[in-house]
C-alpha positions in Angstrom: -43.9 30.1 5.3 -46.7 30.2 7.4 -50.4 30.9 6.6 -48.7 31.9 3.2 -46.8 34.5 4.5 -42.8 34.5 4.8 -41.1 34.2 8.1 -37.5 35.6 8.9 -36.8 32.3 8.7 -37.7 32.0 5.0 -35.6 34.9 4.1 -32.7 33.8 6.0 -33.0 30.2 4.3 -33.1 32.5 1.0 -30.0 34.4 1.4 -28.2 30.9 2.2 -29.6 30.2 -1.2 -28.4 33.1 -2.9 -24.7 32.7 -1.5 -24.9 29.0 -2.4 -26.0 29.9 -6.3 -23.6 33.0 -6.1 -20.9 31.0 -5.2 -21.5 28.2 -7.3 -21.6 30.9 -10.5 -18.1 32.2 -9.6 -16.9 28.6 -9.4 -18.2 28.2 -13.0 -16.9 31.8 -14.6 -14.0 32.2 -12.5 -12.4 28.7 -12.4 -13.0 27.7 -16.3 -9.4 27.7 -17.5 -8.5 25.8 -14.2 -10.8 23.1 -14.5 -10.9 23.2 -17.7 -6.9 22.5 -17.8 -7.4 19.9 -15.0 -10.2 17.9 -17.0 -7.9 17.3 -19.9 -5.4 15.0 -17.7 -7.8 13.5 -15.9 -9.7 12.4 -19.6 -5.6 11.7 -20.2 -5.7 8.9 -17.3 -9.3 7.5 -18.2 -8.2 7.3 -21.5 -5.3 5.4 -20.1 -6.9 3.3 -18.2 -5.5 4.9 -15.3 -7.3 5.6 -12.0 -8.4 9.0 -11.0 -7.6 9.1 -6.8 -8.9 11.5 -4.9 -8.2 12.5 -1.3 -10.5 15.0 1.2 -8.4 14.8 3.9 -10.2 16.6 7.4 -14.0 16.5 8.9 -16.3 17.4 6.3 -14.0 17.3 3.6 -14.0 13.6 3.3 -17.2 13.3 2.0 -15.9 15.4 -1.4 -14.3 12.5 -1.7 -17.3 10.4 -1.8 -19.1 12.9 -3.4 -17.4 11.4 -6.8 -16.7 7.9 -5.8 -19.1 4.5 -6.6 -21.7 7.6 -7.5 -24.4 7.4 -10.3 -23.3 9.2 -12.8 -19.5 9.3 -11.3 -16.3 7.8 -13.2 -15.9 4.5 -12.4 -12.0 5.2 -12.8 -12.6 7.6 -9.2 -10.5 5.4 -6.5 -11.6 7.8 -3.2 -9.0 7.1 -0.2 -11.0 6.6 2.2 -9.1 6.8 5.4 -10.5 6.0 8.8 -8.2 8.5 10.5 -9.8 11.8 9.5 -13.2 10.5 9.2 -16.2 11.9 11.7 -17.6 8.5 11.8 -14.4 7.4 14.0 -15.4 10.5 16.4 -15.3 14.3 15.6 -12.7 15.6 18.3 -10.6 12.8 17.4 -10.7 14.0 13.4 -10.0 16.8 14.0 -6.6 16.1 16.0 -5.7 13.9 13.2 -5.6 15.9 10.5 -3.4 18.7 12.6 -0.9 16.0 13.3 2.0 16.6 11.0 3.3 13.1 9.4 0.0 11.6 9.2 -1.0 12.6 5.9 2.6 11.1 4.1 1.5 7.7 5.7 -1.5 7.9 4.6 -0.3 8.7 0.6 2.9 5.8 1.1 0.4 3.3 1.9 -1.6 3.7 -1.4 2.0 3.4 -2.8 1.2 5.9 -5.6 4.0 7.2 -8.0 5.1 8.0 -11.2 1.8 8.4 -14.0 -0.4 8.6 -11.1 -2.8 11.1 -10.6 -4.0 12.4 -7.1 -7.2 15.0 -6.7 -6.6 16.8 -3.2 -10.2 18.2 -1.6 -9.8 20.7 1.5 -12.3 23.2 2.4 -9.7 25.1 3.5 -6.2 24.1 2.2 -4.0 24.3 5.2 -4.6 21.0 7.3 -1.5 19.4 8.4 -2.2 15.9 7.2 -3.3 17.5 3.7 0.0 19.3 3.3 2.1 16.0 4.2 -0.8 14.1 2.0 0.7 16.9 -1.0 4.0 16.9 0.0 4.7 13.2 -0.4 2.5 12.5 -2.8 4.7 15.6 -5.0 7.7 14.0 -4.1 6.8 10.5 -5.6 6.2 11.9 -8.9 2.4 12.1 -8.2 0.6 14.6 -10.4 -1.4 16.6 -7.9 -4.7 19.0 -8.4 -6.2 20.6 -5.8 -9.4 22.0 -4.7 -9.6 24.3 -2.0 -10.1 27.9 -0.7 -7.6 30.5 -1.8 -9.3 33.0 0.2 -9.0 30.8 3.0 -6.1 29.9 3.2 -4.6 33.5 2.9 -6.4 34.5 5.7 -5.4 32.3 7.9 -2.9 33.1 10.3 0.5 31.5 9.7 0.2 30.4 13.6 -3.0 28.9 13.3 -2.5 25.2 15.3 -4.5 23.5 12.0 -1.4 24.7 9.8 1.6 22.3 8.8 4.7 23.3 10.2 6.0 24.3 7.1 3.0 27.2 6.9 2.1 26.2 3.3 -1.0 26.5 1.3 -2.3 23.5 -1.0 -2.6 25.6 -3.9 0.8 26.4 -3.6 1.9 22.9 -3.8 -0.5 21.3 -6.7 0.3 21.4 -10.2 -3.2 22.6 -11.0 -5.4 24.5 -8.3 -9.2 25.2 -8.4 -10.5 27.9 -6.4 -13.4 27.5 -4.4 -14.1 30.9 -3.1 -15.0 29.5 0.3 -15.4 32.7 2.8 -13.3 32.5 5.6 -15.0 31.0 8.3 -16.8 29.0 6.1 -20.3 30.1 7.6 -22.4 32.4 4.9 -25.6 33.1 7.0 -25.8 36.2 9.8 -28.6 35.6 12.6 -29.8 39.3 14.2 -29.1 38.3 17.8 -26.7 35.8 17.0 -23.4 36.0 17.5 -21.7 33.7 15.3 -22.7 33.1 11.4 -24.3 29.7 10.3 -25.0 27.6 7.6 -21.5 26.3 5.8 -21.1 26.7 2.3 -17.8 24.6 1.8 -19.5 20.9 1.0 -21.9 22.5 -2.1 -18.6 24.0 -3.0 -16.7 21.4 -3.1 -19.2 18.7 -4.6 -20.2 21.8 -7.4 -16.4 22.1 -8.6 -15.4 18.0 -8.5 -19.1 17.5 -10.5 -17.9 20.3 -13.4 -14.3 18.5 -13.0 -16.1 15.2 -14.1 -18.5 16.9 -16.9 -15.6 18.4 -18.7 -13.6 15.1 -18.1 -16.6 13.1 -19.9 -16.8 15.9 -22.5 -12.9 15.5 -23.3 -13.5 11.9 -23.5 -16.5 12.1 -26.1 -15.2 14.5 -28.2 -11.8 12.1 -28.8 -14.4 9.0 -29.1 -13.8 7.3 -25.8 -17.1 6.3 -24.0 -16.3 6.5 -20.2 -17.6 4.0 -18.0 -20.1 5.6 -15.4 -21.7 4.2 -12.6 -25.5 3.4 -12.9 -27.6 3.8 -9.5 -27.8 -0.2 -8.2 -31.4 1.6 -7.0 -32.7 1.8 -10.6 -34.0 -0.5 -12.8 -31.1 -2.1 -15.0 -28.6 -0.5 -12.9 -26.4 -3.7 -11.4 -26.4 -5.4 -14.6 -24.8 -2.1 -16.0 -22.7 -1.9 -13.6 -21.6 -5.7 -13.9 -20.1 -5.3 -17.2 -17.3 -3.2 -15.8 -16.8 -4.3 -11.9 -13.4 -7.0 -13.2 -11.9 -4.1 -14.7 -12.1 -2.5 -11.1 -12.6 -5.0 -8.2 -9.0 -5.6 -7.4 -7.6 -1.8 -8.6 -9.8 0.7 -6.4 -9.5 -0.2 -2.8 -12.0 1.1 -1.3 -14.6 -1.2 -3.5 
């Protein structure tokens, strides 16, 4: 806004808005029974004293993965697998050929060594990686209990052929036992430019963090309503927050890795 008058820019910045909110409210409606059905065994686990893992295996999708992990206000039961492989930090091009490489994503899962009464939330934007197939595949075939967040949409239109795909051609939320539906457009971009060519502004990260922070809200309301008190990270940045957190850190220094 300038001189208190909108700019283009304003109303483009507005529409992103509008997709963002729109999306987010579809999430909500749309996905209830599914998250809903998903919260009740992840409060099963907590309750259990189980850990809640959680995987975002490609680019961007690794950071719905940290979206829930050592987070104020997150479960401290939330082990995120942190892998260097896909991360951008380890360079972009070189993410991205990792997580189209098929075998990677089984290695990845064997060397957590999960199995049997473990639980294992899967985050892709899109749901057709390579490495998050063989992530799903191996994880499924050690008795892992598997959820997945992803893109229906997405996923079923993209082409079979596309090089990102798994050999195999499949879908995550073919492969989890419970799928949430994140409604991410194809292309993932929400925002048209006149004179540009190509649409900007992805949508897939609010998407993402907006269904895994309902996911934990109806896990902690589970909990509550059968009398368990969940432990939840306290920010270390406010006052009283590391001696909060200190009451619980032996119950989870040598069970989540990545701590």
């Amino acid at each position: 806004m300038l001189n208190g008058e909108l700019t283009d820019a304003d109303a483009l910045c507005a529409s992103y808005l509008a997709s963002t909110t729109d999306l987010m409210q579809r999430i909500l409606t749309e996905e209830r029974t599914a998250t809903d059905k998903a919260a009740a065994r992840l409060a099963d686990q907590i309750a259990a004293d189980r850990l809640i893992h959680i995987f975002g295996p490609g680019g961007h999708s690794n950071l719905a993965a940290q979206e829930v992990f050592f987070r104020a206000g997150g479960l401290m039961h939330v082990s995120a697998i942190l892998d260097e492989g896909t991360l951008l930090s380890n360079g972009a091009l070189r993410s991205m050929a990792i997580e189209h490489t098929p075998g990677y994503g089984k290695v990845v899962i064997a060397n957590q060594r999960l199995g049997q009464g473990d639980l294992l939330v899967l985050v892709n934007a899109y749901g057709i990686n390579a490495a998050l197939i063989d992530a799903a595949m191996e994880a499924k075939a050690r008795g892992v209990f598997l959820i997945g967040i992803s893109s229906r949409e997405h996923a079923s239109n993209t082409s079979p052929e596309h090089p990102a795909r798994h050999p195999t051609r499949q879908n995550l939320h073919e492969l989890v036992d419970i799928a949430v539906d994140t409604k991410v457009p194809i292309g993932d971009a929400v925002v048209r430019v006149p004179g540009m060519s190509q649409d900007i502004a992805a949508i897939s990260t609010f998407a993402n963090a907006f269904a895994l922070n309902c996911l934990v809200i109806r896990t902690v309301s589970k909990l509550i309503e059968r009398g368990i008190e969940p432990p939840v990270w306290r920010s270390g940045n406010a006052p009283g927050g590391d001696e909060a957190n200190a009451r619980f850190i032996a119950n989870f220094h040598n069970r989540v890795r990545a701590l």
